[in-house]
N, C-alpha and C positions, 0 to 999 in steps of 0.2 A: 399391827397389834392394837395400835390406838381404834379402829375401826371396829374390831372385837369388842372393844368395850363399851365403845358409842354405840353398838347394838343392844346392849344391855342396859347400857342410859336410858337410852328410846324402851323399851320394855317395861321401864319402871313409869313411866307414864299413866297417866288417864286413857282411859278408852277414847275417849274423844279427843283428845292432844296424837294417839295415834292414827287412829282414821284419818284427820288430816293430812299425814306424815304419808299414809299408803298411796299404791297406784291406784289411781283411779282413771280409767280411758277418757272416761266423761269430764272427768274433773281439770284434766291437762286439756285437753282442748276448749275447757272454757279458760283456759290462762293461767293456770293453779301449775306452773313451771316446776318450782320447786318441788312438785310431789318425784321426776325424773330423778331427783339426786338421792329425797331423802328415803323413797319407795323401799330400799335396798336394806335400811337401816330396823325397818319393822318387822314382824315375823307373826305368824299364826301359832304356834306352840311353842309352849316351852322345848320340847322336843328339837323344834327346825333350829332354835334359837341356838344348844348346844352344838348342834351338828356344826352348824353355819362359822357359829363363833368362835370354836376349838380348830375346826380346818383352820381358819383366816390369822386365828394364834399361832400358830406351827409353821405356816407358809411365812408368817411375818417375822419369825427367826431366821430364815432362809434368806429371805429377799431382804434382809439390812447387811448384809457382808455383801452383796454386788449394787443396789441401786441405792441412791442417796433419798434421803428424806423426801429434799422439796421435788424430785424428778419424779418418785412413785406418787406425790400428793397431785401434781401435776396430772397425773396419769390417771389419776383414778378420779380426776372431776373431771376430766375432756370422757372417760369410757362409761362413768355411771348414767351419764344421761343417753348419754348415742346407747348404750343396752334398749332402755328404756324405751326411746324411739323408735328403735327396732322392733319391739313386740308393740309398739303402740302401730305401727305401718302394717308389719307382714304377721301381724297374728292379733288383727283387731276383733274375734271373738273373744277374748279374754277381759275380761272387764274390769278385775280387780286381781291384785295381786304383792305379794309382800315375802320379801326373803333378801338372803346377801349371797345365794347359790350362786348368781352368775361372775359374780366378785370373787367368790371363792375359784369359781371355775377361771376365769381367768388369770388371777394368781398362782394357782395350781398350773396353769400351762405357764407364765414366764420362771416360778420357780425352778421346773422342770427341764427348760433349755438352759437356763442360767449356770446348773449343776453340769450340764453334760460339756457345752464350751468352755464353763472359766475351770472346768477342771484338770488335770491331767489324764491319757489315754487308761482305761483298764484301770483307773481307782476308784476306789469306794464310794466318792464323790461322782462319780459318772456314772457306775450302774446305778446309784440310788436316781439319779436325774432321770435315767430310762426309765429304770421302775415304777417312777411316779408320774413318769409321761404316758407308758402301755396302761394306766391303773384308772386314769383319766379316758384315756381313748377308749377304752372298753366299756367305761363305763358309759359313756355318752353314745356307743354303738349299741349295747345293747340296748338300754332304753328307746331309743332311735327303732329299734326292730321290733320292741314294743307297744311303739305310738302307731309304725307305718305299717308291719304285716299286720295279717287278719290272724295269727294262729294266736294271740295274746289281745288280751281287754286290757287298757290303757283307762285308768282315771285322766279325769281332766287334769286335776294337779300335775299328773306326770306328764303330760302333756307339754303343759305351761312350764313348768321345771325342764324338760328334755328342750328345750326350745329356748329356753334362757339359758342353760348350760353351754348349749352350742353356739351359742353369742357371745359369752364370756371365754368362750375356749378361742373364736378367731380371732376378736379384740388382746387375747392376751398374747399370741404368734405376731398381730400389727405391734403389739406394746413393746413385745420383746426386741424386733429386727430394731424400732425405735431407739430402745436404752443399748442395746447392742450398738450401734453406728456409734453413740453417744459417749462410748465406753471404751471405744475399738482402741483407741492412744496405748490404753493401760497395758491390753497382751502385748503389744508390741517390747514391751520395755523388761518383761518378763522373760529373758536369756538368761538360762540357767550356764553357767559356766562350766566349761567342759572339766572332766573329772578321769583320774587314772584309774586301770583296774582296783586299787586297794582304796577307791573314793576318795582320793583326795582332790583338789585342784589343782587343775592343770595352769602355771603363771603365765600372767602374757607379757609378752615381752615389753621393755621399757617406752619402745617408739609406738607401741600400737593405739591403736586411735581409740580412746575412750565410750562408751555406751553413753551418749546421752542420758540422763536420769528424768524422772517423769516432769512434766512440766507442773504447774500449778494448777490444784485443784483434783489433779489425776490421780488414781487409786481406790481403792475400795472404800 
């Protein structure tokens, strides 16, 4: 959420305090590093800026009940720049560019697992986790069908967007398996105690060996 609004920070800027801030191919290989992080924070329209900003709001409700602050902050300064270098390596036509789509995109895909594992089978919380995983995938397929067949004309933009999507979408499947291992303690300790037809619980008895409780630091 805090990133939603550092994009709007950035926006209220100078034109020239933001050109700094954007990607520039040219610009990072003369040593201008920081443009890798802050690239992501800039945007061409007011338009992209809402899109960008409102997704990355709503994902960041999701994503503070399973990962912790400093582990997603972590995460998102090891995957901003590896984006970056990625379209700086395998798609060095692109010269200049500015948005937080592939952040978004990545987000979108660890919120999406996050819902379907930490939830229980067939609730609410899991098909929402599909639905916003098929919503993602679709999306990034068709555009993908729109860049590569010949039956559709592709702007560059979309191009450059369908191609930074899909970089945000693998880094967030690497991010997830990541905070997952990271996290894996907490299901463990989640045994729902057995319960009789009329729901109550079932007691265990005086000798039985107690459940371990989470250790420190573990939980949501």
């Amino acid at each position: 959420m805090l990133f939603a609004f550092a994009c709007w920070a950035v926006w209220s800027l100078s034109p020239a305090h933001i050109e700094l801030l954007a990607y520039d191919r040219q610009a990072i290989l003369d040593g201008e590093w920081w443009r890798l992080w802050s690239s992501h924070l800039t945007h061409y329209s007011r338009l992209q800026l809402i899109a960008d900003s409102t997704a990355l709001f709503f994902l960041g409700l999701i994503l503070q009940y399973y990962i912790r602050f400093l582990h997603l902050l972590i995460g998102l300064a090891f995957a901003m720049p590896l984006m970056m270098w990625l379209l700086l390596v395998f798609v060095p036509e692109v010269q200049m560019y500015r948005g937080a789509t592939g952040v978004a995109a990545m987000c979108w895909m660890i919120s999406s697992w996050f819902l379907i594992v930490e939830s229980r089978f067939l609730s609410l919380k899991f098909w929402t986790g599909y639905l916003l995983l098929s919503i993602l995938l679709v999306k990034i397929t068709v555009e993908g069908l729109a860049v590569w067949t010949s039956y559709a004309i592709a702007s560059v933009d979309l191009i450059t967007t369908w191609k930074v999507q899909a970089f945000g979408g693998l880094l967030g499947i690497a991010l997830f398996n990541a905070y997952d291992r990271i996290y894996l303690g907490r299901r463990k300790f989640r045994v729902r105690p057995m319960r009789t037809p009329d729901g109550k619980p079932v007691p265990l008895p005086l000798n039985a060996p107690r459940t371990p409780g989470p250790g420190p630091g573990v939980g949501k």
